[in-house]
C-alpha positions as CSV (number, residue, x, y, z in Angstrom):
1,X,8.6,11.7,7.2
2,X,11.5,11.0,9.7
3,X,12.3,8.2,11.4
4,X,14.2,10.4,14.3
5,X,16.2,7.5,15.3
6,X,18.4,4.6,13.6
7,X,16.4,1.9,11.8
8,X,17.2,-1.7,12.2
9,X,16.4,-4.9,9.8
10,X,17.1,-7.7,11.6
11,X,18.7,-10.3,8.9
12,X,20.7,-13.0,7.3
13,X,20.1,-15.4,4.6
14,X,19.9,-18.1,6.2
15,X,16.3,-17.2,7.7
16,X,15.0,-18.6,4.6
17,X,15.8,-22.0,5.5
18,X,12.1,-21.7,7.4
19,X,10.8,-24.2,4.4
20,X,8.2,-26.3,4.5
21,X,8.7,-27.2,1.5
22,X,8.2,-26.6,-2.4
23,X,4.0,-27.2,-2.2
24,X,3.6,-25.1,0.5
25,X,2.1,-21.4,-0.1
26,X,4.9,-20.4,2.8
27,X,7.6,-20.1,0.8
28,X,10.4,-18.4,1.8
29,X,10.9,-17.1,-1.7
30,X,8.9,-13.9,-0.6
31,X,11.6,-13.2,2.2
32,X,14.1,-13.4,-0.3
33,X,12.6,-11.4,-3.0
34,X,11.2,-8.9,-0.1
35,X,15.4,-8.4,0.8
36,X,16.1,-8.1,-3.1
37,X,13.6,-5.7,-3.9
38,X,14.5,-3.5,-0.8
39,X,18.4,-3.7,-1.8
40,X,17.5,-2.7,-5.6
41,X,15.3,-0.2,-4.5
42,X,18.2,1.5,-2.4
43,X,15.7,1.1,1.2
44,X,18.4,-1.2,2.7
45,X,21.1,2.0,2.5
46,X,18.8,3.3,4.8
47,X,18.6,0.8,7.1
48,X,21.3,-1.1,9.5
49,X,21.3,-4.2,8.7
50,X,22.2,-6.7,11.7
51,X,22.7,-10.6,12.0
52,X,19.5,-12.9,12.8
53,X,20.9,-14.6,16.3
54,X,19.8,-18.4,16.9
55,X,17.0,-17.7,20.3
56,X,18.2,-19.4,22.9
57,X,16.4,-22.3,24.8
58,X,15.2,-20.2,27.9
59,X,13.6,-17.8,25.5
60,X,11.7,-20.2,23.6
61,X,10.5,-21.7,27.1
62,X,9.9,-18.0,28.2
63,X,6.7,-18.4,26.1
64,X,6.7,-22.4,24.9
65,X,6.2,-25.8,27.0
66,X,9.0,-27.8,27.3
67,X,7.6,-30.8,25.7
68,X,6.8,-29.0,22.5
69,X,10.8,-27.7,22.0
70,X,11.3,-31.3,22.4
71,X,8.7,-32.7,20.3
72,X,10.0,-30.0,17.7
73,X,13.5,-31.2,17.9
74,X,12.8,-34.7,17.3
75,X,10.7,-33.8,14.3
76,X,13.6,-32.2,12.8
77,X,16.2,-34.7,13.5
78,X,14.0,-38.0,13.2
79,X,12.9,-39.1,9.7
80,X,9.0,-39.9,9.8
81,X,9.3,-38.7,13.1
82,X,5.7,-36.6,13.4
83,X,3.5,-35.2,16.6
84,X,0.1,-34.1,15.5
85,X,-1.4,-33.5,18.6
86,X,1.7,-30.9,18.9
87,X,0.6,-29.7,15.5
88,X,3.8,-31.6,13.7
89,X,3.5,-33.1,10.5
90,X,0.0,-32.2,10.0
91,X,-0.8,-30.4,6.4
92,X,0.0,-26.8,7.4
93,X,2.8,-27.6,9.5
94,X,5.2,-30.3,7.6
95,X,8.6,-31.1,9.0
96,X,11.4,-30.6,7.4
97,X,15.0,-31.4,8.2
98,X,16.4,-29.1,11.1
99,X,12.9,-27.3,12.1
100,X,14.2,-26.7,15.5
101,X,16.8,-24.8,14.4
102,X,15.1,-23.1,11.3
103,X,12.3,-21.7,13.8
104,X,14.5,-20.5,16.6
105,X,16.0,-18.5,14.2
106,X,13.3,-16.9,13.3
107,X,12.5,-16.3,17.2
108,X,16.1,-14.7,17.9
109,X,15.3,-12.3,14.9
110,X,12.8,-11.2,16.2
111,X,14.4,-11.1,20.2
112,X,17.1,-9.1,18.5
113,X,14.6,-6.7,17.0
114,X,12.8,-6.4,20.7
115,X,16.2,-5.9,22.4
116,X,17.3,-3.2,19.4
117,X,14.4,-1.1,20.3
118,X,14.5,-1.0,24.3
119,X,18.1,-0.7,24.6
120,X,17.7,2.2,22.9
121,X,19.8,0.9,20.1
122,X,17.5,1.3,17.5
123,X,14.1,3.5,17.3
124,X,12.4,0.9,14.6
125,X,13.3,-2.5,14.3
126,X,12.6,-5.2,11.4
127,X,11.9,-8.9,11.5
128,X,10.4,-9.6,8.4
129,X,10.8,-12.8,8.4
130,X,8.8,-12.9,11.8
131,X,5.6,-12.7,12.5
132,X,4.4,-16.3,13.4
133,X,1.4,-15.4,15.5
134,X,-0.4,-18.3,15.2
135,X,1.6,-20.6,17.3
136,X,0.6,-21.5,20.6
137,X,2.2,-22.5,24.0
138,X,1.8,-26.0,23.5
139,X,1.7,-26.6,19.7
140,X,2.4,-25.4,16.3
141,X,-0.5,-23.5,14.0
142,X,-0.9,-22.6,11.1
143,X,2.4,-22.3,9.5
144,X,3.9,-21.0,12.5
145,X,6.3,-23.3,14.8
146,X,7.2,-21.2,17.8
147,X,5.6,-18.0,18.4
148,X,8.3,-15.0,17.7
149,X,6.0,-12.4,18.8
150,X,4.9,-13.9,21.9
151,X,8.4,-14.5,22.8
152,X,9.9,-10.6,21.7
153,X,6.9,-9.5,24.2
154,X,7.8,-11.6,27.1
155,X,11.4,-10.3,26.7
156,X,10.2,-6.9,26.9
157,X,7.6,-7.8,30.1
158,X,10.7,-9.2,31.4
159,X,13.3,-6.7,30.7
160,X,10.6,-4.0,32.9
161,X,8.2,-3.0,29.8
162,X,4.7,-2.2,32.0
163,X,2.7,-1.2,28.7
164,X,3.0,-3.0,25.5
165,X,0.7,-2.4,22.4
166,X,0.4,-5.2,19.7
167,X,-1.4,-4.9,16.5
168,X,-2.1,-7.1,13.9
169,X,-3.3,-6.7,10.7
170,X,-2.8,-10.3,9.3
171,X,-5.8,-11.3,7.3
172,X,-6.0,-14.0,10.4
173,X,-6.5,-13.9,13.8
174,X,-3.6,-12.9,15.9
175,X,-5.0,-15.7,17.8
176,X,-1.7,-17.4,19.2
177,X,-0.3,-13.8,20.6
178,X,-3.7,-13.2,22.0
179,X,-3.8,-16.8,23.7
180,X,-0.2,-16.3,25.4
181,X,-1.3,-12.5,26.7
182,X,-4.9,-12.9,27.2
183,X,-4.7,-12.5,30.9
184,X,-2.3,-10.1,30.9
185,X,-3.4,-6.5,31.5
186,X,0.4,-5.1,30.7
187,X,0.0,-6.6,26.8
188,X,-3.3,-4.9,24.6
189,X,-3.5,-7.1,21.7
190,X,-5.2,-5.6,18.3
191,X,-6.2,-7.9,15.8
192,X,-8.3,-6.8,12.8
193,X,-8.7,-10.1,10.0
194,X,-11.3,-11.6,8.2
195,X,-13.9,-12.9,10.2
196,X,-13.6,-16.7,11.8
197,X,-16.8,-17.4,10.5
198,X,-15.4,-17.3,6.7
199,X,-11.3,-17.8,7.4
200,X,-9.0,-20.0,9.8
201,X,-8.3,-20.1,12.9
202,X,-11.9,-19.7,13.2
203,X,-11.8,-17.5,16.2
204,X,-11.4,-13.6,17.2
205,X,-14.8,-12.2,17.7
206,X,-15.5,-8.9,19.7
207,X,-16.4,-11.1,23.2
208,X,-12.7,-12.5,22.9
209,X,-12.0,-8.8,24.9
210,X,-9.2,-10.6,27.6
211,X,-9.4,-12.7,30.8
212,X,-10.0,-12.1,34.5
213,X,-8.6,-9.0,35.5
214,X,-7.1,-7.8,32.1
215,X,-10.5,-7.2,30.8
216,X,-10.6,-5.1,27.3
217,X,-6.6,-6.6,26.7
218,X,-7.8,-7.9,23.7
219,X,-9.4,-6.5,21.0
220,X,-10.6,-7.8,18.1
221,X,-12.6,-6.4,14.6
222,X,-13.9,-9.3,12.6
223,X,-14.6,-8.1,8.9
224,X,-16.6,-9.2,6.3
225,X,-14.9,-10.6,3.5
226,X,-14.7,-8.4,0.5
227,X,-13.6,-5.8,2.9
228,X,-11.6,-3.4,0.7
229,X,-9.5,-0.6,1.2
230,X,-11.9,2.2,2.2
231,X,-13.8,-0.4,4.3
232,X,-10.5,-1.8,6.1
233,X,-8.7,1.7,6.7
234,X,-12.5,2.6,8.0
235,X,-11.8,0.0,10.8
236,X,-8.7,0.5,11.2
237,X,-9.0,4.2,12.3
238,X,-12.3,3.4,14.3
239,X,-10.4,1.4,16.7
240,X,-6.2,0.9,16.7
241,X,-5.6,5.1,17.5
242,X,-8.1,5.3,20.1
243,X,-7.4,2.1,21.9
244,X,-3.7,2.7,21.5
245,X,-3.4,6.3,22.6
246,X,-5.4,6.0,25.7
247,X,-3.6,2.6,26.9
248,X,0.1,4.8,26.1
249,X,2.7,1.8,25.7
250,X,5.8,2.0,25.8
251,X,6.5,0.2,23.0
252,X,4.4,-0.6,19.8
253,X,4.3,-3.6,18.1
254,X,2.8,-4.9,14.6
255,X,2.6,-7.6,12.6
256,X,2.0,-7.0,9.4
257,X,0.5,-10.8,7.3
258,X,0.2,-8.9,3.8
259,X,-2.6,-11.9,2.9
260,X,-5.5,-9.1,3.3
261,X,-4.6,-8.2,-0.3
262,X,-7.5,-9.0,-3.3
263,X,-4.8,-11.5,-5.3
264,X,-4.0,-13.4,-1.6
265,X,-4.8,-16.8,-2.4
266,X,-5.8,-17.9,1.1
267,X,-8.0,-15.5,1.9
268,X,-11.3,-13.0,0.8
269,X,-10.6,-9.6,2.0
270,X,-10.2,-6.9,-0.8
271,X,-7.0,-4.3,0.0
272,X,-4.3,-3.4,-2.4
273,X,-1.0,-2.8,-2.1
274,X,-1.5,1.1,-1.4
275,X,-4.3,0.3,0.8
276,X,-2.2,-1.8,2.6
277,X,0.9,1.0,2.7
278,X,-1.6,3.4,4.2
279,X,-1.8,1.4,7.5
280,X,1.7,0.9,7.8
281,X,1.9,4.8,7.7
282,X,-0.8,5.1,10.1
283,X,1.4,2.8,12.2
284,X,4.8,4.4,12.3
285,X,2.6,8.0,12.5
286,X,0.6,6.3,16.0
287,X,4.4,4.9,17.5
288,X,5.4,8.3,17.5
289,X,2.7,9.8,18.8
290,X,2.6,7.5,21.6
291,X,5.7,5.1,22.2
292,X,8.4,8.1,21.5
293,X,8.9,6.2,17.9
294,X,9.9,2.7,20.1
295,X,8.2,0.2,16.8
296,X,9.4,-3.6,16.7
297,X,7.8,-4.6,13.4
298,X,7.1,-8.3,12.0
299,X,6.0,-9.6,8.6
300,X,3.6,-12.1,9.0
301,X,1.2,-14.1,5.9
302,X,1.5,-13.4,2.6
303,X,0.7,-16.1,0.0
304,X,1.0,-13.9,-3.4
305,X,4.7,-14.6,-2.9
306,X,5.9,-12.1,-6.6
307,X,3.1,-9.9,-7.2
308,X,2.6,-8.9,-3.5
309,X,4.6,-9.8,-0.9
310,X,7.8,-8.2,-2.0
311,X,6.1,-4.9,-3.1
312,X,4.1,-4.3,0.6
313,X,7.0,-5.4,2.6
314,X,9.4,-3.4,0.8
315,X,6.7,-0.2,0.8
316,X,6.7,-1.4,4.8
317,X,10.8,-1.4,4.9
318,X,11.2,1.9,3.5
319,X,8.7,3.6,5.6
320,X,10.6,2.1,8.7
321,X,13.6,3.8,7.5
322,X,11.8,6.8,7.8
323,X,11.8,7.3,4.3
324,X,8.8,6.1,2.1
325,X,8.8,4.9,-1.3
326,X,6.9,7.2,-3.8
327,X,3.7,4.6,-5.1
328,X,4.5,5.4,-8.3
329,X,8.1,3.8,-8.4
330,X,8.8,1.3,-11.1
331,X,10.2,-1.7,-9.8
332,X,14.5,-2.1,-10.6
333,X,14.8,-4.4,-13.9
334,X,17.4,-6.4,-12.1
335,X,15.0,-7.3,-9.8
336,X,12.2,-8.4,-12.6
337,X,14.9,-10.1,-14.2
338,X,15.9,-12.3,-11.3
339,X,11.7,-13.1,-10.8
340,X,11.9,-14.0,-14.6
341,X,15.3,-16.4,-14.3
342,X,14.3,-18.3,-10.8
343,X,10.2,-18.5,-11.5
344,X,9.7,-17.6,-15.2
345,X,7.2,-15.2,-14.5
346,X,6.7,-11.6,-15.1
347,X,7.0,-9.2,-11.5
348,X,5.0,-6.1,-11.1
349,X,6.4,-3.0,-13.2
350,X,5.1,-0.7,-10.2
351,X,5.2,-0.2,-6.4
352,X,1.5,0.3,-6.8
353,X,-1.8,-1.2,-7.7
354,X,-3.0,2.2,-8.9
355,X,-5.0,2.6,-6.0
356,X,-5.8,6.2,-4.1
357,X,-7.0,4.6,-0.7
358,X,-9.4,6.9,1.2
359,X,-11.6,6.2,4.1
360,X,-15.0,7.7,5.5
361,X,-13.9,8.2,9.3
362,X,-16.0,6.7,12.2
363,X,-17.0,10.0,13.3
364,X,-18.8,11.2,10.4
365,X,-21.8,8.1,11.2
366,X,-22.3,4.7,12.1
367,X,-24.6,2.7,9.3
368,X,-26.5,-0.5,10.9
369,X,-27.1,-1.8,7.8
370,X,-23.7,-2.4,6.9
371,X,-21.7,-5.2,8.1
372,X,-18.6,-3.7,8.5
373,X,-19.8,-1.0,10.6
374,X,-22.2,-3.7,12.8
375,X,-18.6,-5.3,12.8
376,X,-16.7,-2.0,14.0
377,X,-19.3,-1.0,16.2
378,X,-19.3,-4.8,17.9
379,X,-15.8,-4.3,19.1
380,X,-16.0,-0.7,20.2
381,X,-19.1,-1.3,22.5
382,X,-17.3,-4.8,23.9
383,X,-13.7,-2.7,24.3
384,X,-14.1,0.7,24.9
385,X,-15.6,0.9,28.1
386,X,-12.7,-0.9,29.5
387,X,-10.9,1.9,28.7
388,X,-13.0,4.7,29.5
389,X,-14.4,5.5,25.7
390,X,-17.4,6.2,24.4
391,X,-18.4,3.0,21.7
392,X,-20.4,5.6,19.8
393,X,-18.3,8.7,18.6
């Protein structure tokens, strides 16, 4: 596979000091060992590696209300200083020392990343520290201060983007992005997570489909948990390549919240590492068929921050380079032996779970007796209409 382009990853050290803390299951730990991993593994060789910028203040208000950069500020610089009704200082969003600063980092990452890939700069560009979809205009959500994503599209809307494709395969709603774009018909949002019913936010059912006059913007395939590989990549190809091809962006964008995996903590869906490499294939494959390769890719959740984390994301690193990781790899001894010394804990011997990932595709028949497919089949007959597809084949 070939990139056909230079790849970018967007990074510095410092974009670890997005910490909430030593209780919280964000830890920036699975940046850190995601960066290691890739750099024993010889991925980052591949890859230019370029400094995280600090976002500036019209960018952040490009997406975000004044009052909530200033309520964030204050948090950061005001001991006790909280604003729950902003989302500050609540249980998933703590404040910590310098938060304004710590999360606009994070934003200009990801800004860089945007501007990498419409300048022409780069073909694929990596945030992997990005990703914070949850966050909304007005407040922070679940983990998520400001709202990267939300604020790397608006560059692109603004820079002259007409068609921009976002997909999201975070074990939770992409609801934040979806809020900012929802009425939007130049921004089709793709979110595929555990359903709302089981998993927070609690939203991001097939009638969420977009607002007046950007009707079937949003999409959005609500699994069962349990879903597993064959089950998820079943989705998955049901509904990202046909929505994406036929809307033709310009640019593709994904976020990529590795917390679908069975040993995720926080959530109940069922995929494995390889299961979980197979969509970011699928991914990089659909940008070139339909974006001319132009892919600004985030990381997003991940809660399993040694035995996961650092294995998908590097898989997902290497395949933006344009050249994949064999499953099979064993993982660099240095690298074990750094898990070992910092966490005293054994890391995965293998970039895989052992998994062979294989999917029954849509085409071959819909069952109505299985919640997935009512799931699947939900979203197509909401969505593809709008676009001028048939929900049943």
């Amino acid at each position: 596979m070939e990139c056909s382009g230079p790849a970018t990853v967007v990074f510095d050290p410092t974009l670890t000091e997005y910490d909430f803390g030593p209780s919280h299951p964000m830890s920036p730990l699975r940046v850190d060992l995601t960066m290691r991993l890739a750099q024993e593994l010889g991925v980052l060789e591949r890859l230019r590696v370029v400094p995280a910028p600090m976002a500036t203040h019209e960018q952040l208000a490009s997406v975000h209300d004044e009052e909530l950069i200033a309520a964030v500020t204050k948090a950061g610089t005001t001991p006790g200083w909280t604003d729950e009704a902003r989302g500050l200082g609540t249980e998933d969003d703590p404040v910590f020392p310098d938060m304004h600063l710590a999360a606009a980092h994070v934003v200009g990452a990801s800004v860089e990343a945007f501007r990498q890939v419409w300048s022409g700069e780069s073909l694929h560009a990596v945030n992997i520290a990005g990703g914070l979809h949850h966050a909304m205009p007005d407040r922070a959500s679940g983990f998520c201060i400001y709202n990267d994503v939300a604020v790397g599209i608006q560059q692109l809307l603004d820079a002259g983007a007409e068609r921009v494709a976002y997909v999201d395969v975070d074990v939770h709603h992409g609801d934040g992005v979806e809020r900012i774009f929802y009425d939007d018909p130049r921004v089709l949002t793709i979110s595929l997570h555990e359903t709302g019913q089981m998993l927070f936010p609690g939203t991001g059912f097939p009638g969420d489909s977009g607002g007046s006059g950007a009707e079937g913007s949003a999409v959005n395939v609500a699994l069962p948990p349990g879903t597993g590989d064959g089950g998820w990549l079943r989705a998955f190809h049901a509904v990202v390549p046909p929505l994406v091809r036929e809307f033709a962006p310009e640019v593709l964008v994904t976020q990529h919240g590795c917390d679908s995996h069975m040993d995720d903590p926080l959530a109940h869906l069922m995929l494995s590492v390889d299961g979980q490499r197979a969509a970011y294939l699928a991914l990089h494959e659909l940008a070139h068929e339909v974006a001319g390769g132009r892919w600004v890719v985030t990381g997003g959740g991940g809660y399993s921050i040694v035995d996961v984390v650092p294995r998908a994301w590097a898989h997902l690193l290497a395949i933006a380079s344009g050249t994949p990781l064999d499953p099979a790899t064993p993982t660099p001894l240095a690298w074990r032996e750094h898990v070992r010394q910092v966490l005293g804990r054994e890391a995965p011997h293998r970039m895989t779970d052992g998994r062979s990932p294989a999917h029954r595709d849509w085409a071959e028949g819909y069952d109505p007796e299985a919640w997935l497919d009512r799931a699947v089949q939900a979203t197509r007959t909401e969505v593809f209409p709008y676009h001028g597809l048939d929900p049943l084949y």
